[in-house]
C-alpha positions in Angstrom: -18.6 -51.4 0.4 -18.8 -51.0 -3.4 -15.2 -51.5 -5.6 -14.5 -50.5 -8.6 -11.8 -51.9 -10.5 -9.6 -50.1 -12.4 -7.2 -52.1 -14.6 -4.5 -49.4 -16.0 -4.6 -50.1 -19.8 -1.5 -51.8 -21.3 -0.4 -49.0 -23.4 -0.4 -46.1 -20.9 1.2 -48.6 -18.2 4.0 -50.0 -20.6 5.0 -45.8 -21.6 5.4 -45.3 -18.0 8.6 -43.9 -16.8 8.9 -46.0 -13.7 8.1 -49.0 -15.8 10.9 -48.9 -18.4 13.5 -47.8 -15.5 12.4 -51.1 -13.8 12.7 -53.3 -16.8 16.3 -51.5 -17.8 17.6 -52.3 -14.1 16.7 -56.2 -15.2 13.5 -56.5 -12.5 10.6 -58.2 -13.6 7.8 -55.4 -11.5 7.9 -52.6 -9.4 7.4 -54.8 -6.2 10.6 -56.6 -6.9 12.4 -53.1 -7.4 10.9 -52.2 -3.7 12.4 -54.5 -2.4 15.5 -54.1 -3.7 15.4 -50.8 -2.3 14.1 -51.4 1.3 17.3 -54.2 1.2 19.9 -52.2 -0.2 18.9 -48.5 -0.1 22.6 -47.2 -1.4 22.0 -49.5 -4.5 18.9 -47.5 -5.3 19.8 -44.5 -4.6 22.7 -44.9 -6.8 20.4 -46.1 -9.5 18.3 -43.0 -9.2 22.0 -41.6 -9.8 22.7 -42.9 -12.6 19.6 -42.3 -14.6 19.5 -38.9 -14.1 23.0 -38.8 -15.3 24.3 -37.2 -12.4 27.6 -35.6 -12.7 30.0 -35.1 -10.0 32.9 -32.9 -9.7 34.5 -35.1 -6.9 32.8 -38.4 -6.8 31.3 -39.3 -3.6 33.2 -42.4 -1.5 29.8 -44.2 -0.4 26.5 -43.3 -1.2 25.3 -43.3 2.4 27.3 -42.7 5.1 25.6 -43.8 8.5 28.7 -43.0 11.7 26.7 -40.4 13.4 23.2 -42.6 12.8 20.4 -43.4 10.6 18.8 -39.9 11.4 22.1 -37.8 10.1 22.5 -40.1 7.3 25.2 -38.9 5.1 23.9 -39.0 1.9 26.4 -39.2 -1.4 29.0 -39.0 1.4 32.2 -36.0 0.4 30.8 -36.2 -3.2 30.8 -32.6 -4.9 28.1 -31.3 -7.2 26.3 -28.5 -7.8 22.4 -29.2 -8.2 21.9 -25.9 -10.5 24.8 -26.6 -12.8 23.2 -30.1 -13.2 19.9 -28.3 -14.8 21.8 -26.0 -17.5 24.5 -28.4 -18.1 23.5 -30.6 -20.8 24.4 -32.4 -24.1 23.9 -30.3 -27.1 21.0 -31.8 -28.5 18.9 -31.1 -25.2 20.6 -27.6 -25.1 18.6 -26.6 -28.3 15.3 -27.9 -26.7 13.1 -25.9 -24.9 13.7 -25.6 -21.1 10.9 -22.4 -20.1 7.7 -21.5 -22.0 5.5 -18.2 -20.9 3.2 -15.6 -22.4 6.8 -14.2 -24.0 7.4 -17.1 -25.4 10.2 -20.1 -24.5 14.0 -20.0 -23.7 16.0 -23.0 -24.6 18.2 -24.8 -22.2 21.2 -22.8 -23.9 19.8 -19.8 -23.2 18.4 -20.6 -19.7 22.7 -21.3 -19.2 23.3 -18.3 -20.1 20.6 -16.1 -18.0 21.8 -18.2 -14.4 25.9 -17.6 -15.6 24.9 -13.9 -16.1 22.7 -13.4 -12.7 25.1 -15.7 -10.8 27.8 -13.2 -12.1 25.4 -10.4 -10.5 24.8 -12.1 -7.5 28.9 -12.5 -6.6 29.5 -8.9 -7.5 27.3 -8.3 -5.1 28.8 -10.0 -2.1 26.9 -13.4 -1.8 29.0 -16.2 -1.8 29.1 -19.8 -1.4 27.1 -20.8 2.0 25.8 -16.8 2.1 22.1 -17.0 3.1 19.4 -15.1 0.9 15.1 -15.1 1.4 13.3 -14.5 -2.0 9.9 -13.0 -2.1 8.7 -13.5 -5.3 5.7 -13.9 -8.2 6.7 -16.6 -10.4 8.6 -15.4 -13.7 11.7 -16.3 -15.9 13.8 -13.7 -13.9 12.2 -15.0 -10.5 13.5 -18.7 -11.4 17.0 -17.6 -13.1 17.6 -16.0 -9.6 16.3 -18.9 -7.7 18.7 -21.3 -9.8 21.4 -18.7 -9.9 21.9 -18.7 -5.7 22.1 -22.3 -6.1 24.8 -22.3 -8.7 26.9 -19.9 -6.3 26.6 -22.1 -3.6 23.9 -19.6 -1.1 21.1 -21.5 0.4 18.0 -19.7 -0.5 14.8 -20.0 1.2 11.6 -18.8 -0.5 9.3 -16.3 1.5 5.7 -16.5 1.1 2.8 -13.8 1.5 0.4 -16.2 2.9 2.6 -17.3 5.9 0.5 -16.1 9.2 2.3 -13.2 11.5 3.5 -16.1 13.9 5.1 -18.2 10.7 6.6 -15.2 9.4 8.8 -14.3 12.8 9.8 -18.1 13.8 10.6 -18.1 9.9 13.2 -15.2 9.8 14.5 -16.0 13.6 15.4 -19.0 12.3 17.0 -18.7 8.9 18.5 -15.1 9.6 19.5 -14.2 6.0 21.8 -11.9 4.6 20.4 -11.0 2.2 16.6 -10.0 1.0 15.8 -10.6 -2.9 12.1 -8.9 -3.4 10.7 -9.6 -6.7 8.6 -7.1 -9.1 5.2 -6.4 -7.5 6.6 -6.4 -3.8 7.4 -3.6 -1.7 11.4 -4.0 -0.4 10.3 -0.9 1.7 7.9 -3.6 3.8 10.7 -5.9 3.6 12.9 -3.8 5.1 10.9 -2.6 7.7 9.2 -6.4 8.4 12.4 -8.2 8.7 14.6 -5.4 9.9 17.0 -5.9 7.2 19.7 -3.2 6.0 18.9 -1.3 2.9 22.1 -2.8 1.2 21.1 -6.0 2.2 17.9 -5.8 -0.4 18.0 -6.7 -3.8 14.7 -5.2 -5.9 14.3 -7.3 -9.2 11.9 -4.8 -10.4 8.6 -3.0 -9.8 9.3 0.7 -8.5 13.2 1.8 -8.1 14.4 2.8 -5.0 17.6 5.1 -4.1 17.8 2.6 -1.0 18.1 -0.9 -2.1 20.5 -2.4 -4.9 18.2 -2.3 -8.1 18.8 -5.7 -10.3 18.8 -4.2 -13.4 21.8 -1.6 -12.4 24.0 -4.6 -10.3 27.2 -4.7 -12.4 28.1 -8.0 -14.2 30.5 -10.7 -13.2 32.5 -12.8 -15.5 31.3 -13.4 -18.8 30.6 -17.1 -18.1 31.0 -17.7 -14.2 31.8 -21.1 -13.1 29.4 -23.3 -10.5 30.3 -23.8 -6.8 31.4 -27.1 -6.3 29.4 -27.6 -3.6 29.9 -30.9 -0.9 26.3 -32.7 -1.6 25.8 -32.1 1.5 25.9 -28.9 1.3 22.4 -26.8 1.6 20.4 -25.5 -1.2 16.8 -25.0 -0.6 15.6 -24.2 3.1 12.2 -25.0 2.9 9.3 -24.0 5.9 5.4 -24.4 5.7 3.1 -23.1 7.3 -0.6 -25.2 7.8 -3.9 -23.7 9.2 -3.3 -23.9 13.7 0.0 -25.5 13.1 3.4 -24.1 13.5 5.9 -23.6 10.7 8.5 -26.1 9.6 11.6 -26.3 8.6 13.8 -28.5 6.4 17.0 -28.7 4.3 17.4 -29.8 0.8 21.1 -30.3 0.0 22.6 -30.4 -3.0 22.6 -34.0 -4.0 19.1 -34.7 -2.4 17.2 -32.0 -4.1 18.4 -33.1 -7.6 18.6 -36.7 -7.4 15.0 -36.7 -5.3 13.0 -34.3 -7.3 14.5 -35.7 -10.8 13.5 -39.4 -9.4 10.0 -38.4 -8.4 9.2 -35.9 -10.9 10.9 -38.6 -13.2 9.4 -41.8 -12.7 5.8 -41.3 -10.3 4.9 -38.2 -12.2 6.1 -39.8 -15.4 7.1 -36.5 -16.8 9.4 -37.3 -19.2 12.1 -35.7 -21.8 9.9 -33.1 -23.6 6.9 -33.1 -21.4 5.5 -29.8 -20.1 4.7 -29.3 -17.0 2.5 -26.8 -15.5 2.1 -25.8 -11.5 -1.4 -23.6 -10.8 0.4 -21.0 -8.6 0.7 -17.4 -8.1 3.9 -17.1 -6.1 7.2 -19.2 -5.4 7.1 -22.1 -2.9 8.4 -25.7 -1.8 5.9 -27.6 -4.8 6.4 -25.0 -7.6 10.2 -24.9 -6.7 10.6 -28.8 -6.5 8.4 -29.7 -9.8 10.6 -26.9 -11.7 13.6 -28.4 -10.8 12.5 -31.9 -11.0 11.2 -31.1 -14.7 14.4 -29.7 -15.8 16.1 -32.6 -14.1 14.5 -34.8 -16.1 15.1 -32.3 -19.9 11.6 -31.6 -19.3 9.7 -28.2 -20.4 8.6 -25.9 -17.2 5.9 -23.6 -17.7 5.7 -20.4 -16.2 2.5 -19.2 -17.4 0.8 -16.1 -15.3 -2.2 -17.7 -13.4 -4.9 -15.4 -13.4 -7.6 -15.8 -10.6 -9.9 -13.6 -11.9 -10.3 -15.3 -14.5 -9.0 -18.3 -13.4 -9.2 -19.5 -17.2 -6.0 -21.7 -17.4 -7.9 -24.4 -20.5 -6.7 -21.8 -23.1 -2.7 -21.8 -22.1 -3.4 -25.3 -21.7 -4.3 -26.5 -25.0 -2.3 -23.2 -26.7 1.1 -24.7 -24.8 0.7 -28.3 -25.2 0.9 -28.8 -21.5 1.1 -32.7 -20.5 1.3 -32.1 -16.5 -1.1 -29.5 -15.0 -0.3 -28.9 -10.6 -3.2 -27.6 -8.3 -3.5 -26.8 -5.0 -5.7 -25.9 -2.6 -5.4 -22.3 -3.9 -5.9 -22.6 -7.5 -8.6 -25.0 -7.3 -10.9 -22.7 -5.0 -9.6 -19.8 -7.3 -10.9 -21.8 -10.0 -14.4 -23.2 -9.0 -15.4 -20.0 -8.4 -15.7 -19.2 -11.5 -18.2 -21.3 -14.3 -17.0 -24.2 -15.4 -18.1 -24.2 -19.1 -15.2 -21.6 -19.1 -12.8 -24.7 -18.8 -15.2 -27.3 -20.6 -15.2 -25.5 -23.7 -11.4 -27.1 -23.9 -10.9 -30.1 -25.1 -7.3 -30.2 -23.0 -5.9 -33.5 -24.8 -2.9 -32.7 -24.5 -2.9 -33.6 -20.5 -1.7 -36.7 -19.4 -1.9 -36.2 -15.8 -3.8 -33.9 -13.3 -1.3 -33.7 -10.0 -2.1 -32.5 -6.7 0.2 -31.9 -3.5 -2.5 -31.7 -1.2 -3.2 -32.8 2.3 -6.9 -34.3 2.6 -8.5 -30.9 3.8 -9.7 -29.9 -0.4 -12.6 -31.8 -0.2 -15.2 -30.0 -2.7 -11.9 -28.7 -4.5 -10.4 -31.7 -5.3 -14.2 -32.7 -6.1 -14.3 -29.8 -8.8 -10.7 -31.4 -10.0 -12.0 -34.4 -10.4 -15.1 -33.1 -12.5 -13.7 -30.4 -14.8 -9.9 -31.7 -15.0 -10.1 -35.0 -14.8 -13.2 -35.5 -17.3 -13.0 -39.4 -16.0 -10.5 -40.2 -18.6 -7.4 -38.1 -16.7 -5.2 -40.0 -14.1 -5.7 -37.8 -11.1 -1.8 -38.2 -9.2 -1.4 -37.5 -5.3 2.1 -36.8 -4.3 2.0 -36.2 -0.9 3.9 -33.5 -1.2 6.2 -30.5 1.1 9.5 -31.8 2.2 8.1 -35.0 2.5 8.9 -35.3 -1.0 7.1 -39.6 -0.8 5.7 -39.7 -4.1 2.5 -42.0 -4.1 0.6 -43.3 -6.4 -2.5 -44.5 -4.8 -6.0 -45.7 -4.9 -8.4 -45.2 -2.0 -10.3 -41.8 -2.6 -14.4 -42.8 -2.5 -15.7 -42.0 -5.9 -18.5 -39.8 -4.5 -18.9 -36.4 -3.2 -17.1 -36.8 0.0 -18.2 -35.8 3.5 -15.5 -34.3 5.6 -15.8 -36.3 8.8 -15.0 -39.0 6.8 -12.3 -37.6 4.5 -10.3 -36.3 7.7 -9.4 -40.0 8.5 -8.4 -41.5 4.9 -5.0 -40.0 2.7 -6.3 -39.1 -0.2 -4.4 -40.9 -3.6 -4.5 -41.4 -6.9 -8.2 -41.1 -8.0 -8.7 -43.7 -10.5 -11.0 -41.2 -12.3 -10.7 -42.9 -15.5 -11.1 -46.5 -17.9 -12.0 -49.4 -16.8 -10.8 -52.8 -18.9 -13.6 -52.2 -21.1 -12.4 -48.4 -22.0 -15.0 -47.0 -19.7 -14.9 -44.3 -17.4 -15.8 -45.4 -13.8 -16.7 -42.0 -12.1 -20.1 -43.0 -12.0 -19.8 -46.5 -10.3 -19.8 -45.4 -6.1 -17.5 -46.8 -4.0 -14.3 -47.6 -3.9 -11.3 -47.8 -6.6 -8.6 -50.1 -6.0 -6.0 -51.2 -8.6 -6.1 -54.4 -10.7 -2.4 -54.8 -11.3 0.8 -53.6 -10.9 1.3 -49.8 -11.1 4.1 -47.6 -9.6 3.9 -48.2 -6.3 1.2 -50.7 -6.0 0.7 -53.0 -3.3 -0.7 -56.6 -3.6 -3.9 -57.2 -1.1 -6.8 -59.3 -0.8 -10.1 -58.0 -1.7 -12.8 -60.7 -1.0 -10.9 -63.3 -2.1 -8.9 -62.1 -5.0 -5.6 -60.8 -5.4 -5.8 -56.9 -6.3 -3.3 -54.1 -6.1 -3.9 -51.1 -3.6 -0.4 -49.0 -3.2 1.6 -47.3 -0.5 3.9 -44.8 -0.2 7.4 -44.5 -1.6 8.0 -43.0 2.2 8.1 -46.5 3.2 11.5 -47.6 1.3 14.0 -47.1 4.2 15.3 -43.8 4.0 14.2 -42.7 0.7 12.7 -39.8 1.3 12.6 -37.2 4.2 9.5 -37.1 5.6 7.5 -36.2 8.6 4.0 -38.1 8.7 3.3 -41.6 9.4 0.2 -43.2 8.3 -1.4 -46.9 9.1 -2.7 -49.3 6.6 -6.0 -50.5 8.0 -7.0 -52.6 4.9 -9.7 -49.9 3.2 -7.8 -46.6 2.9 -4.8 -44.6 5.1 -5.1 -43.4 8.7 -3.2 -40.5 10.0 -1.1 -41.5 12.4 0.7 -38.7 14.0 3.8 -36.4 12.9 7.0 -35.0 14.5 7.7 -31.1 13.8 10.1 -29.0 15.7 11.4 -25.2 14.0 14.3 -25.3 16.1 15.6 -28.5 14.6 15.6 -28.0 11.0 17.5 -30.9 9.4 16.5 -33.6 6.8 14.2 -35.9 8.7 15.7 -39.2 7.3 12.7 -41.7 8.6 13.2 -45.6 8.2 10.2 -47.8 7.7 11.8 -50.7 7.8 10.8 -53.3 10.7 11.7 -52.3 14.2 14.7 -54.7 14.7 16.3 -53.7 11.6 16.0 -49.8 12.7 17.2 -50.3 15.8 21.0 -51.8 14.4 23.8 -49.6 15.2 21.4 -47.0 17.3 22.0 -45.7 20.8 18.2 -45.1 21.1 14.8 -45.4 19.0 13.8 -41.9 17.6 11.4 -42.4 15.5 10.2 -45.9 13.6 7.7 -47.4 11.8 6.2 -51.2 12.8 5.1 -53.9 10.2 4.4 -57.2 10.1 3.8 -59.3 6.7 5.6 -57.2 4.5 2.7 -54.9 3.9 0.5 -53.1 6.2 1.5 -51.0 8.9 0.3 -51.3 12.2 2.4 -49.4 14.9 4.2 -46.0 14.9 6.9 -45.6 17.6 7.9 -42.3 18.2 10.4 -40.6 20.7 9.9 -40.1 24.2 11.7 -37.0 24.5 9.7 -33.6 23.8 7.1 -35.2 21.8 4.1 -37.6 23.0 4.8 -40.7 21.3 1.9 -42.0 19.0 0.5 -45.9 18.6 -1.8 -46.6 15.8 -2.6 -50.3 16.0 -4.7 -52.5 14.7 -6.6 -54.4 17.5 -6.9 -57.5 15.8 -3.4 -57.2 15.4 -2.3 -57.0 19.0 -1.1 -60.6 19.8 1.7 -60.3 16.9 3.4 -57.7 18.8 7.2 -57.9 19.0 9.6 -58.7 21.9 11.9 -56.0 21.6 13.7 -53.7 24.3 12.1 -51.3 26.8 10.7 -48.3 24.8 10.1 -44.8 27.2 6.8 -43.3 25.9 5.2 -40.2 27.5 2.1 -41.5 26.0 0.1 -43.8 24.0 -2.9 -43.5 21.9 -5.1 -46.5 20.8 -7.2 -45.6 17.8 -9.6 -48.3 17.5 -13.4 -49.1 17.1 -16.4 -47.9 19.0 -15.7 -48.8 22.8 -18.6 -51.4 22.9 -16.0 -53.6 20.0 -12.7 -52.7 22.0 -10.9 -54.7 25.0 -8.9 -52.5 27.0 -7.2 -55.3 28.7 -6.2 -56.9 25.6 -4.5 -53.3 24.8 -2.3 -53.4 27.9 -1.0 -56.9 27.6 -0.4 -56.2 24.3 2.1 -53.7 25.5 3.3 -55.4 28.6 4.9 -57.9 26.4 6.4 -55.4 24.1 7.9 -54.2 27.4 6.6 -50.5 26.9 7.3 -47.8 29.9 4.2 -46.0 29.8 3.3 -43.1 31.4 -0.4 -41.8 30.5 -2.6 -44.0 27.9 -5.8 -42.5 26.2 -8.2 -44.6 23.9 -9.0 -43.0 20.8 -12.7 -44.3 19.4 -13.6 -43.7 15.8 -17.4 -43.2 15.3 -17.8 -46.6 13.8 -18.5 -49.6 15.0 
């Protein structure tokens, strides 16, 4: 195996968001600020808090409240806010700043105010009230955003529909979040709607498109008060219900309340994007979901500049608004990307794009050739390329372990992609064409200090892995050269924020009637074990066989099953396996070895 090292130069790491935070909070790195955080998770939470200038209309008694559990972690605990009025609500000088930039042109932060007062206004007149339910199908627009922002402001929980969600996603979808009301955006039919999700005429809002005698038309809904007033919502409180739907997988659900969709999406859009007061930030998307929803409010969380640009895949020429808008942050996905290597790429070669700082992707490892065309026409080899691994996982990472090649899909199935270091090396290089792998030379935001023949270098890890930071689904192992997927937990009919800790085992386990779900680690560093809970779900054990005589004496553990992903089966020792887990005092009921194709 080939490295390349990247050493991120001094000037681009010492303008970094995360890194000033960390110096203003009077650490010396980011490794010292994780583990302040995996110590004291209230004290960074509050923190997070803090920066973001969160204002409360009750103040909360403790920042995490933990009677009923590490699982049902109370977060900001009877503090009231209002995550919407915490976007429009600023100090004078950043209301006369730009807040939304499209083909029309851009509304300032004053007059974004003004547009969710007036809809919210709209909205209340029209019978939805605070904890009132409402599904938006929409294109993403100013009005699309304002009425996204506006339920929020009310106090509704909204959940945004999508148009690629499979037959199957679409009816577990509705069954579950049963709203009362139906907002269909300009370009949508609410007649479909209507008849889809067998929703009352009067129950349907149309925001434009064709009018219909049957459905409440936006543009005739009579006014509310001249300058309505936010919900002071508990923080608890829901905001965003959020469901996804992946190829042969079945939808699922989360909850973003008040205080955890502002105070999360400011802190990540904040300080791992780096996207900063003024910035403007740009999401490759045709319609409304989890990503475009969380970077908008993340931006504006952080008095950036959202761009809501059309995205045009016939064309799929996006260099032009690019360099014409001054964007800084560009988002793909999946989507976008194929939309865009379609089509030539001298189209988007012909711009210089110097405004971009950052290239960002949400993606789970199945792009392959997409992100490939990322890396080649975005990129350019002098672009930071930034995974946050994204949906309601919300973990933030910054990482290091994407091959520089053309990648092969058998192999890029087993490895989370990260942070491509598709750019200089310490001689102001680019390093695209060295093969092999990248790994980092020092600090950066959520690096992680490992040995690499010998020398000290910096890989990185999730932010998932600070106890209870973010809520979060996947688990993945450390084996030394990249991430392993290492099994998930996904149930429709529970829809809550999954709170995970992944801390050690004995500190999870305090104050718990039972293990649900936890993370191993030994060292400080790599993780080697995933626990997960017996009931309704196979658990999941991805270990490191060299790894199995540190295993921990702990209490009996019910698993329906374990899975030992390990080398070719001429290289593994069963035996070994099973003592290992006799001592950990397991209760197993099937076990199946798991051989990757190498030896």
């Amino acid at each position: 195996m080939q490295w390349t090292i990247w050493e991120p130069p001094i000037v681009q790491w010492r303008t970094n968001a995360l890194y000033h935070w960390t110096k203003a909070l009077g650490l010396s790195d980011t490794e010292e600020l994780k583990k302040h955080a995996a110590i004291d998770v209230s004290w960074f939470w509050q923190q997070a808090s803090k920066r973001l200038e969160t204002r409360w209309f009750k103040r909360y008694k403790d920042v995490v409240e933990l009677s009923h559990g590490r699982r049902k972690a109370g977060w900001f605990y009877k503090g009231k806010m209002n995550a919407a009025e915490q976007l429009i609500n600023k100090s004078k000088e950043v209301m006369e700043q730009t807040a939304f930039i499209d083909e029309s042109g851009e509304w300032t932060y004053e007059r974004l105010a003004k547009e969710v007062q007036e809809a919210a206004g709209k909205l209340r007149k029209a019978g939805i009230h605070n904890g009132g339910r409402a599904a938006v199908l929409a294109g993403i627009d100013k009005q699309s955003a304002v009425v996204y922002m506006a339920l929020m402001y009310i106090g509704a929980a909204v959940c945004p529909y999508s148009p690629r969600w499979t037959t199957a996603a679409e009816e577990a979808v509705h069954a579950h979040f049963q709203p009362e009301w139906f907002i269909v955006g300009a370009g949508r039919s609410a007649a479909e709607a209507e008849e889809k999700y067998n929703m009352e005429p009067a129950q349907i809002i149309q925001l434009g498109g064709e009018p219909s005698s049957r459905h409440k038309q936006w543009a005739d809904m009579p006014a509310g008060k001249s300058k309505e007033r936010p919900e002071k919502t508990n923080g608890a409180d829901p905001a965003l219900i959020l469901f996804s739907n992946s190829p042969g997988e079945p939808g699922q659900g989360y909850v973003l309340s008040h205080a955890s969709l502002f105070i999360k999406s400011g802190t990540e859009i904040g300080l791992v994007w780096d996207v900063r007061p003024k910035d403007r930030v740009w999401w490759l998307a045709r319609e409304w979901g989890f990503e475009q929803l969380f970077v908008m409010i993340g931006t504006l969380a952080n008095n950036g500049q959202y761009c809501l640009c059309s995205w045009n895949e016939q064309s799929a020429d996006a260099g032009s608004t690019i360099e014409a808008c001054g964007i800084t942050h560009i988002g793909v996905d999946s989507l976008s990307a194929q939309a865009a290597s379609s089509q030539t790429q001298s189209k988007w070669k012909e711009y210089h794009l110097h405004s971009l700082r950052y290239v960002l992707t949400w993606e789970a490892d199945w792009m392959r050739g997409d992100l490939q065309w990322v890396i080649d026409v975005l990129t350019r080899g002098r672009i930071p390329l930034l995974k946050a691994f994204g949906g309601a996982h919300a973990s933030g990472m910054i990482t290091a372990d994407l091959p520089d090649r053309r990648v092969h899909p058998e192999k890029y199935n087993s490895r989370l992609p990260g942070m491509v270091m598709d750019t200089w090396d310490t001689e102001g290089y680019a390093v695209r064409h060295t093969p092999g792998r990248v790994v980092v030379k020092k600090p950066w935001p959520n690096s992680l200090e490992v040995m690499v023949d010998g020398q000290v270098q910096y890989n990185s890890l999730p932010w998932s892995w600070w106890k209870e930071v973010w809520a979060g689904d996947g688990f993945f192992i450390d084996d030394g050269e990249g991430y392993t997927y290492a099994g998930e937990y996904s149930d429709i009919n529970k829809v809550e924020e999954q709170n995970v800790s992944l801390l050690p085992l004995e500190k999870w386990l305090e104050g718990m009637d039972s293990v649900e779900t936890a993370l191993l680690r030994w060292n400080g560093g790599s993780a080697e074990a995933i626990i997960a809970p017996a009931e309704g779900w196979s658990g999941t054990i991805g270990w490191k066989q060299d790894l199995s005589e540190k295993w921990l004496e702990a209490q009996n553990f019910p698993l329906k099953s374990i899975q030992i992903v390990s080398t070719h089966p001429d290289n593994v020792n069963k035996r070994m396996w099973r003592n290992a887990f006799k001592r950990g005092k397991f209760i197993i009921e099937r076990e199946e070895f798991i051989f990757t194709a190498e030896k």
